[in-house]
C-alpha positions as semicolon CSV with decimal commas, in nm:
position;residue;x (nm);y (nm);z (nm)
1;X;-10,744;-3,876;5,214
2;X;-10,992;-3,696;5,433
3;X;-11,155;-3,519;5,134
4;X;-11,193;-3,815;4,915
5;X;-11,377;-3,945;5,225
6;X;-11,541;-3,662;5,262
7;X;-11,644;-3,643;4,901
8;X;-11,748;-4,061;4,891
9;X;-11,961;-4,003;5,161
10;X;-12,153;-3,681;5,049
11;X;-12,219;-3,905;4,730
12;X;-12,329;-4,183;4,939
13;X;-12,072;-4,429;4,793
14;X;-12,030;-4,649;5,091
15;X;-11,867;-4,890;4,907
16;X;-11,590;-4,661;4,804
17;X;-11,566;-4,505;5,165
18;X;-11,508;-4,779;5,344
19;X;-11,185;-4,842;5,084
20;X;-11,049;-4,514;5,160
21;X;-11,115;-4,581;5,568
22;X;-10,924;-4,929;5,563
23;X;-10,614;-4,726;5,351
24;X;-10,654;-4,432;5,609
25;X;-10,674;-4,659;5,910
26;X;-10,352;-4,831;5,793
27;X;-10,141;-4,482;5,759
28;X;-10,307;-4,292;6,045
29;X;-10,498;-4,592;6,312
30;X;-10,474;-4,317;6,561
31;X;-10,668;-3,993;6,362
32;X;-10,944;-3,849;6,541
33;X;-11,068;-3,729;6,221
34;X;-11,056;-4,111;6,084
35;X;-11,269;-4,219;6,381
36;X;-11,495;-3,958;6,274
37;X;-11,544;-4,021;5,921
38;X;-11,638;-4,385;6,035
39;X;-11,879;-4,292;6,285
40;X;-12,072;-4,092;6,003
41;X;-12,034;-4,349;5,776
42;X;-12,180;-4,616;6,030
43;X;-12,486;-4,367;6,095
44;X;-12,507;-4,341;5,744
45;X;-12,588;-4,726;5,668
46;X;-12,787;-4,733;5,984
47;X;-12,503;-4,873;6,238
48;X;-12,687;-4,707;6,494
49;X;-12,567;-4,823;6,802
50;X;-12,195;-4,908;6,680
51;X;-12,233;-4,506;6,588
52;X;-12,341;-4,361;6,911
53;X;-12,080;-4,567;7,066
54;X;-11,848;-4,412;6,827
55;X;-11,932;-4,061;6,882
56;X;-11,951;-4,102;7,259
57;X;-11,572;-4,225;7,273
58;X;-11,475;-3,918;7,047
59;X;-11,576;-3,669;7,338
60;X;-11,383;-3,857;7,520
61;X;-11,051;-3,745;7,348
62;X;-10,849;-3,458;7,414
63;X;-11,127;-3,189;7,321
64;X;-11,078;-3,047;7,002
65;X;-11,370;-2,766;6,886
66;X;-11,431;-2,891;6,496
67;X;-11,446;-3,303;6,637
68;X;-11,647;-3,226;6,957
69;X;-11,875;-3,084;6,783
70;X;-11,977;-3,257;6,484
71;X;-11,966;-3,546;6,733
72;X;-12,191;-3,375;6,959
73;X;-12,438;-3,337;6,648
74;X;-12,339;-3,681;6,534
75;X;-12,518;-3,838;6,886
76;X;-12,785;-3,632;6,834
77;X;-12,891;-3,734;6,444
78;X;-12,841;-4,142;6,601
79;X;-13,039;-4,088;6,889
80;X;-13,320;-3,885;6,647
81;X;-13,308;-4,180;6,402
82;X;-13,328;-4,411;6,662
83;X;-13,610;-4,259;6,850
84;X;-13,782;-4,276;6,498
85;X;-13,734;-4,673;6,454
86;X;-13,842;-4,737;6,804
87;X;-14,149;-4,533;6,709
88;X;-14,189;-4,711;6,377
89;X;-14,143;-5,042;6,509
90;X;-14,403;-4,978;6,812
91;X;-14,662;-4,845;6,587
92;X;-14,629;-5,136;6,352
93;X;-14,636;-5,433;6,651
94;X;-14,913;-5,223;6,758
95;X;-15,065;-5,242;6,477
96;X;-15,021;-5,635;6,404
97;X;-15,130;-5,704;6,799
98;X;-15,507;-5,506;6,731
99;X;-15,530;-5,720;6,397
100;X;-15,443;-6,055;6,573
101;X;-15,590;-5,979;6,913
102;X;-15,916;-5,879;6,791
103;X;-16,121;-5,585;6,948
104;X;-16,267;-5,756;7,237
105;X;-16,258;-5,501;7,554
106;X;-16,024;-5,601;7,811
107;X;-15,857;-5,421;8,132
108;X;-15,493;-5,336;8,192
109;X;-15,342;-5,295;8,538
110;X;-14,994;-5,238;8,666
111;X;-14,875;-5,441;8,973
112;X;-14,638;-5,360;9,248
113;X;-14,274;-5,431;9,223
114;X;-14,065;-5,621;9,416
115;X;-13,866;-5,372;9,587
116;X;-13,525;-5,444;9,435
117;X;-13,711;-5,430;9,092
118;X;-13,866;-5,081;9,119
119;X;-13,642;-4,887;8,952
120;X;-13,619;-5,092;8,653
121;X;-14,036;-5,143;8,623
122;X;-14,049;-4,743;8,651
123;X;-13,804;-4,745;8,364
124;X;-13,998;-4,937;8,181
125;X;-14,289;-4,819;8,230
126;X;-14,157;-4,471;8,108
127;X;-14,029;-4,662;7,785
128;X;-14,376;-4,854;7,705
129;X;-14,583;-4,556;7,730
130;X;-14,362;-4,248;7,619
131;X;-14,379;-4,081;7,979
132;X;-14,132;-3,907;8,173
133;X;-13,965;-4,070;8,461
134;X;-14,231;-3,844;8,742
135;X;-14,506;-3,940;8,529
136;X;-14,380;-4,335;8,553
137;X;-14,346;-4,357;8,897
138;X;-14,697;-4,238;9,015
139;X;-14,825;-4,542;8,766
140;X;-14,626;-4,787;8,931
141;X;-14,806;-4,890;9,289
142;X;-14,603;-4,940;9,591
143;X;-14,857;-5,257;9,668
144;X;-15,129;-5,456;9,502
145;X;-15,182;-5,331;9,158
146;X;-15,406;-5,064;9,014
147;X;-15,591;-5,049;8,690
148;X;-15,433;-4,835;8,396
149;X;-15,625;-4,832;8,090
150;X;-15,978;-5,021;7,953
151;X;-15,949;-5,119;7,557
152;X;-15,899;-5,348;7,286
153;X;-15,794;-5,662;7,392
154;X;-15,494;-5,681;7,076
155;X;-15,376;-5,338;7,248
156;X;-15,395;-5,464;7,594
157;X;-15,192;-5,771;7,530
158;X;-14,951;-5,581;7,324
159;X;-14,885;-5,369;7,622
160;X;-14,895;-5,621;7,853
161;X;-14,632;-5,805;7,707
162;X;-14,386;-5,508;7,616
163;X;-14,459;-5,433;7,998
164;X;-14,331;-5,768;8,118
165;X;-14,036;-5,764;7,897
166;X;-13,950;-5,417;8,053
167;X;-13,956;-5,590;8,439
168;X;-14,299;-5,382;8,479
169;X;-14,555;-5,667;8,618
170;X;-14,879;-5,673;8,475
171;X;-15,223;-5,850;8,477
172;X;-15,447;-5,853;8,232
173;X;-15,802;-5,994;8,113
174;X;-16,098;-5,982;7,844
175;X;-16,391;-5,811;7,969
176;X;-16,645;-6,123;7,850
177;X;-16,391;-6,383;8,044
178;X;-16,437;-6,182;8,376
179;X;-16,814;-6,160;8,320
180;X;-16,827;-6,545;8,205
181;X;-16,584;-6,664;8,516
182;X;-16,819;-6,889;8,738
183;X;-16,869;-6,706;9,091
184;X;-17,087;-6,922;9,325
185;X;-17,206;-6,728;9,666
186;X;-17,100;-6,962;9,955
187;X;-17,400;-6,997;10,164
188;X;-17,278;-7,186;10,459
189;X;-17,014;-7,468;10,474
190;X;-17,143;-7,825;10,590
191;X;-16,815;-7,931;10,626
192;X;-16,429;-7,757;10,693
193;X;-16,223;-8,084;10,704
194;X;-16,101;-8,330;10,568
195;X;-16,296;-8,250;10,254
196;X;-16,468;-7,902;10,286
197;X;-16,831;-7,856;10,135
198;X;-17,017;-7,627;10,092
199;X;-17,387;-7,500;10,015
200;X;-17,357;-7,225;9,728
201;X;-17,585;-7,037;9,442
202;X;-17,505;-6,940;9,128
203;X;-17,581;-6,601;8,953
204;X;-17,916;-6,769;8,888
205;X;-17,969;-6,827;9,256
206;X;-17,981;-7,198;9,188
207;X;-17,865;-7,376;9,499
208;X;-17,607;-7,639;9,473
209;X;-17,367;-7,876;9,664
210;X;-16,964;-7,849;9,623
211;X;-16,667;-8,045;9,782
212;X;-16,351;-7,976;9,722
213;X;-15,985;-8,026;9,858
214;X;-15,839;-7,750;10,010
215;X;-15,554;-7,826;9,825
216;X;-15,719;-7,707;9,494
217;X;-15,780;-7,361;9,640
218;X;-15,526;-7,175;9,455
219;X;-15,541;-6,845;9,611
220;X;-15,772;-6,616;9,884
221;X;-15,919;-6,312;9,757
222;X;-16,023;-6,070;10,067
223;X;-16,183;-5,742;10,081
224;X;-16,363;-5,490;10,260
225;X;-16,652;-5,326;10,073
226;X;-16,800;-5,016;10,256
227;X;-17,188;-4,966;10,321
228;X;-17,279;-4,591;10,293
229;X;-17,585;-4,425;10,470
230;X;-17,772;-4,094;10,434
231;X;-17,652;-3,911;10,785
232;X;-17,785;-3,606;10,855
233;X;-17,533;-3,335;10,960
234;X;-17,472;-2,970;11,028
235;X;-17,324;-2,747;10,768
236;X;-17,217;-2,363;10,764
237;X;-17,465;-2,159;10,939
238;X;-17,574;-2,397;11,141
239;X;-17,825;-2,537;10,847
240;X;-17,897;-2,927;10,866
241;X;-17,739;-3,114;10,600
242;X;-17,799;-3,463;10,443
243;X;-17,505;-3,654;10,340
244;X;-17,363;-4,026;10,298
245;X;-17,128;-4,144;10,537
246;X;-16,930;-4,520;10,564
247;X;-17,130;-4,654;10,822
248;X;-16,979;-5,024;10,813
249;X;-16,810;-5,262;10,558
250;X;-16,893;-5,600;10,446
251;X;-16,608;-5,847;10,456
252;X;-16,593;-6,091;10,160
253;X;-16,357;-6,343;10,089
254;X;-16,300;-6,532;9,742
255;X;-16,124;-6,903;9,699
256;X;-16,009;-6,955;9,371
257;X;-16,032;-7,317;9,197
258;X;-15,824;-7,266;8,914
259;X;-15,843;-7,638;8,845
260;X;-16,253;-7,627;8,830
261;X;-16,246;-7,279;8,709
262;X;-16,457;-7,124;8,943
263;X;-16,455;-6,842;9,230
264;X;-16,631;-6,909;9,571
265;X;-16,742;-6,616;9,732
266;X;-16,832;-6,560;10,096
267;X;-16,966;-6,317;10,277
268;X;-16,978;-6,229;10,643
269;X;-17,321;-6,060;10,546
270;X;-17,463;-6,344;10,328
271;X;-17,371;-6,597;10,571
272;X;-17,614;-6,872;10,721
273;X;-17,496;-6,928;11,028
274;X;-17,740;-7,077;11,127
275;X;-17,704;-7,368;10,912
276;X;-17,463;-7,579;10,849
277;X;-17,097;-7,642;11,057
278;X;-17,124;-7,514;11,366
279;X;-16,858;-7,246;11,428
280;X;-16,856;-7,139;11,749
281;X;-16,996;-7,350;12,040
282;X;-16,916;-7,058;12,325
283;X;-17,009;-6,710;12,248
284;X;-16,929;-6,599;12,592
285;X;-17,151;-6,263;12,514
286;X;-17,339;-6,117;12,830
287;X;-17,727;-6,198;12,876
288;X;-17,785;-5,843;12,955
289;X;-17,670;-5,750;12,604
290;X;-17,995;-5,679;12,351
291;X;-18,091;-5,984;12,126
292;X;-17,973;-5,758;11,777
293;X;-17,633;-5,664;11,915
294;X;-17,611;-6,029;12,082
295;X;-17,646;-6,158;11,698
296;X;-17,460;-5,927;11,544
297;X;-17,101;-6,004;11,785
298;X;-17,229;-6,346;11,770
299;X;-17,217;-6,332;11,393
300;X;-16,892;-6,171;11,402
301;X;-16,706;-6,414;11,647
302;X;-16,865;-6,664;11,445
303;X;-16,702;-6,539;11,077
304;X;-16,348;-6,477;11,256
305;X;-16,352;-6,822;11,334
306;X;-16,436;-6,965;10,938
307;X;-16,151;-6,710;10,881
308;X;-15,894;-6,888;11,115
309;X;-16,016;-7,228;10,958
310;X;-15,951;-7,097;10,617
311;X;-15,643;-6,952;10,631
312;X;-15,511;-7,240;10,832
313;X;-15,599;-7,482;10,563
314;X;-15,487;-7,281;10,259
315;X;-15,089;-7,232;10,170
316;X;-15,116;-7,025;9,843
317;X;-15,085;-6,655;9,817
318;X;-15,326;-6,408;9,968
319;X;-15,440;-6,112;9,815
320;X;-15,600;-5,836;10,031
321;X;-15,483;-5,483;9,889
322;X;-15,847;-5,440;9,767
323;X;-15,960;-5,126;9,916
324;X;-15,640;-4,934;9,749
325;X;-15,770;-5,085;9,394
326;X;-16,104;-5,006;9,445
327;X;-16,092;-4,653;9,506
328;X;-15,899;-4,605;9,163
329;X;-16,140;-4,895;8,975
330;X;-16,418;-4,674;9,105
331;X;-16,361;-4,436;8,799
332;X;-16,332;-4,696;8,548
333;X;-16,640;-4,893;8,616
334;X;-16,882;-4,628;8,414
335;X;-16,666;-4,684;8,113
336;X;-16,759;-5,066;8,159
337;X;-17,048;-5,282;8,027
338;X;-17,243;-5,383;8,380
339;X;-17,055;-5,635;8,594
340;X;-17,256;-5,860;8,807
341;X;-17,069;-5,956;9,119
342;X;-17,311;-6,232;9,265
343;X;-17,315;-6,064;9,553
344;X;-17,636;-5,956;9,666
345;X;-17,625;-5,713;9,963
346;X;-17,870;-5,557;10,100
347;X;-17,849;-5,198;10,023
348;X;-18,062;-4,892;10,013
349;X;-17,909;-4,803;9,696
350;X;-17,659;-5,033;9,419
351;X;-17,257;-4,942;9,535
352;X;-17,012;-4,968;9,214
353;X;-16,782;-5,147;9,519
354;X;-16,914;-5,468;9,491
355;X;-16,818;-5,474;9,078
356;X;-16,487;-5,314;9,174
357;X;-16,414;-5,630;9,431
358;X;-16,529;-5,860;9,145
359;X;-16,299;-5,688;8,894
360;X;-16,001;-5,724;9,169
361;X;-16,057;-6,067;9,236
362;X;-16,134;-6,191;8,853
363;X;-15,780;-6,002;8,770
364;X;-15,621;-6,195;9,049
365;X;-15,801;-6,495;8,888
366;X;-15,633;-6,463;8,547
367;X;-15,314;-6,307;8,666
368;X;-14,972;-6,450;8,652
């Protein structure tokens, strides 16, 4: 019986081996070299799985050199043909997503885990992109998220998707829908409560009235964006060096209407506190103190308290992990189209920070 099986499936005559299995089966149920012959002839017609399963159980048994090892080789031809498939099939949904998705340049980035979830995002992060399990863990961030690859926006959404079904979160956008995403710089509020409003500008630097609810305010975008200045310094030798140094950092916060689809962006910089709500009706600073530094804790006691308003009045998620994402978004930015921020800082020289804090808030914008 074994070599008429043999022979029927060296012949690939399926239909003939299967006949001789069932009489086998009935004769012998318990013949190692039965469960073999099926195994093969379920890798043969591309039983994959029910094959591997096969073989695995077979090493199982009481070891036996000829069986172990054809099983051994067995696992190793499913898992080959398998690998293939996968490859197959991922290079053709590839293919389809570009065709459908257009090539539109968009930006990937990987998000943070829950930490119960890690593992398995890792995992699948591994499986999306072909990488060993080292490789897959320094993409996944333990916070925020991080940008991991600029392209075509049918690739980006292919991989966004096969991420998500792999427990790896994602967000993802189109380049032109960041750019076109309606940022208005908050000038100063006129009112916090009940209805906040607010004096703003567009991109333009048209000036305009909004009110909204804070109920509408979907999310708060914060951030710290440092402001860099030529220090001098000395180097080896004693010899005087010139060199730029974080002197400061510029605190801007984002509210996102999703409803109105628009961003508003303030700025402890931008600020008009001199207009507007009053925010602060004791400074309790010293008289001795010089009139610039007076201003400048003035200022600052002044934004802390819109800050307390704000977050007092808003109950949806806050996202403030920018400084992490910049720092990596930093070397993506030159392979970008330019991305204006509507911020306008005054700076001795234009910092790719304030598109990086545009990028992380329009991300947060069209994220999940």
């Amino acid at each position: 019986m074994e070599a008429q099986v043999a022979a029927a499936l060296k012949v690939s005559d399926y239909k003939q081996a299967t006949v001789l299995l069932k009489q086998w089966q009935a004769i012998e149920p318990q013949n190692l070299m039965l469960r073999l012959y099926a195994a093969q002839l379920q890798e043969q017609t591309n039983q994959l799985e029910a094959a591997e399963k096969n073989y695995l159980k077979l090493l199982k048994q009481p070891p036996s050199s000829r069986i172990m090892s054809q099983a051994r080789a067995g696992i190793k031809r499913v898992q080959a043909s398998q690998k293939k498939q996968q490859a197959t099939q991922k290079a053709e949904a590839l293919r389809q997503a570009k065709k459908e998705g257009g090539d539109e340049v968009a930006i990937l980035a990987i998000a943070a885990p829950a930490d119960h979830n890690r593992q398995q995002a890792i995992a699948g992060v591994a499986k999306v992109f072909s990488l060993d399990a080292y490789t897959a863990r320094m993409k996944v961030p333990s916070s925020g998220f991080r940008i991991h690859r600029i392209g075509p926006w049918g690739e980006i959404s292919y991989l966004a998707q096969a991420l998500r079904q792999a427990q790896a979160p994602t967000l993802s956008a189109k380049l032109n829908d960041i750019k076109a995403l309606q940022t208005f710089q908050v000038c100063y509020f006129e009112a916090l409560e009940p209805q906040p409003t607010v004096i703003c500008k567009n991109a333009a630097g048209q000036l305009g009235k909004i009110s909204f609810d804070w109920s509408e305010v979907s999310r708060r975008v914060g951030g710290q964006l440092p402001v860099f200045e030529q220090v001098v310094d000395v180097g080896n030798w004693g010899r005087t060096i010139h060199k730029e140094k974080v002197q400061d950092y510029v605190q801007v916060v984002d509210l996102h209407l999703l409803g109105r689809e628009i961003v508003l962006r303030v700025c402890d910089r931008l600020y008009q506190y001199q207009k507007g709500l009053s925010l602060s009706t004791q400074s309790g600073l010293k008289s001795g103190l010089k009139s610039d530094i007076k201003s400048e804790l003035n200022s600052r006691i002044q934004w802390n308290h819109l800050l307390t308003q704000i977050d007092r009045s808003i109950s949806g998620p806050h996202h403030s992990d920018f400084t992490r994402f910049g720092k990596g978004a930093l070397e993506f930015i030159p392979l970008l189209p330019h991305i204006h921020p509507n911020l306008n800082i005054d700076r001795r020289a234009p910092s790719t920070w304030d598109q990086a804090f545009h990028l992380y808030s329009s991300l947060c914008y069209f994220g999940p």
